[in-house]
N, C-alpha and C positions, 0 to 999 in steps of 0.2 A: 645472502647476508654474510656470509662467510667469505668467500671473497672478498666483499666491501671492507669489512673488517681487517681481511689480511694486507687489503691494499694499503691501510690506513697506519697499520701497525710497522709497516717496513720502514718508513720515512722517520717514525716516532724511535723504532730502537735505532736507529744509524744517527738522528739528531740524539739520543741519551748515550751514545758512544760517544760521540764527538763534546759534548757538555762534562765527562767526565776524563776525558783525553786532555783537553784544553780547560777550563774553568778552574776551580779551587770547589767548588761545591763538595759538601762530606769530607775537605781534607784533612779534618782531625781525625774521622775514623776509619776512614777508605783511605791509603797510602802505600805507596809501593809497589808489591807484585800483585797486594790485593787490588787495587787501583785497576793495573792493567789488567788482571784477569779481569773483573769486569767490565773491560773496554773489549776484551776479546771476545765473550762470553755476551754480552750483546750485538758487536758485530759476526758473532755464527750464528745466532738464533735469526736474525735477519736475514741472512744470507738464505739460513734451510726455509724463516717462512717466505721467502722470495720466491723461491724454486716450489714450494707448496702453490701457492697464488699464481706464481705462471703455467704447472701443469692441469688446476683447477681451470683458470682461463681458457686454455686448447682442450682439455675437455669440454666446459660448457659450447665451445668454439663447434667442435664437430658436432654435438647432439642437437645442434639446430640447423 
């Protein structure tokens, strides 16, 4: 289930990077460096849960 879930989430924070990178959404209260912190601040969480989900993967990989 965890896996599933992390597989599902990586694609969802990298598209809510790119929606706050590029759109106008929140830009009365999200602007500037806050803005980009979190475009960056979602594109690392996605990154570590990536690298979570692929070593979960090669684990489950070997124990069968």
């Amino acid at each position: 289930m965890s896996l599933w879930f992390g597989m599902i989430m990586v694609p969802l924070l990298i598209a809510g990077a790119y929606v706050f990178a590029v759109a106008d959404l929140m830009s009365d209260k999200l602007f500037g460096t806050r803005r980009t912190f979190m475009v960056v601040l979602f594109l690392a969480y996605a990154v570590y849960r990536g690298i979570r989900v692929y070593q979960s993967f090669k684990k489950n990989q070997h124990e069968e």
